[in-house]
N, C-alpha and C positions, 0 to 999 in steps of 0.2 A: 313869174316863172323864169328859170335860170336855165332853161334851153343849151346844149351846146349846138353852137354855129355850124359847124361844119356837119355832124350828126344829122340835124332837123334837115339843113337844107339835102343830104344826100338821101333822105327820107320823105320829099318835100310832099309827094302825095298823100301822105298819110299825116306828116304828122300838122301841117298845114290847119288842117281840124284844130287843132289843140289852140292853137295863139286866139287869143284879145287883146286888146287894145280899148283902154277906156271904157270896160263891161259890153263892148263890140265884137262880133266876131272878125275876123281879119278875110279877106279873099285870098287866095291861092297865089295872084299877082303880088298885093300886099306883103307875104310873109314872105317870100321868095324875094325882093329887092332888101326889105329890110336886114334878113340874113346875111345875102349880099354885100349890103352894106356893111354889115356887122365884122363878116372876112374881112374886107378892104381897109377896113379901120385897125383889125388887127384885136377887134372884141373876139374874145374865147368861147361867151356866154352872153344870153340875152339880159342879161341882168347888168349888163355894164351900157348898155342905149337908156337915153334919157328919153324922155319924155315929147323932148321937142326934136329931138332925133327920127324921130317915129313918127310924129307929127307931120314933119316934114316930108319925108318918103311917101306918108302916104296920102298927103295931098298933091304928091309928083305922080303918085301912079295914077292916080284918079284924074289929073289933068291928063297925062298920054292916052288915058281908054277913052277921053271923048271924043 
């Protein structure tokens, strides 16, 4: 999915539902940092985050909610 960044995240209640990850659903925390990220980087659309990109985030958030 090619998502825009800025879009999804101003939408993030809703559209939060939508995102997977590796035939996972995403949490709320999840799609909201990755987005985040996605701004800070300067991605337009979720189709420009790779793989270990995502990865990454969301083995960061899952570390902070323990």
């Amino acid at each position: 999915m090619n998502a825009d960044c800025k879009g999804a995240l101003a939408q993030i209640n809703k559209s939060y539902r939508a995102f997977t990850h590796k035939g996972n659903s995403m949490s709320k925390n999840e799609v909201k940092a990755v987005l985040e990220y996605a701004i800070k980087i300067g991605y337009e659309h979720t189709g420009l985050l790779s793989e270990e990109e995502i990865d990454s985030i969301i083995n960061q958030v899952k570390s902070d909610d323990k």
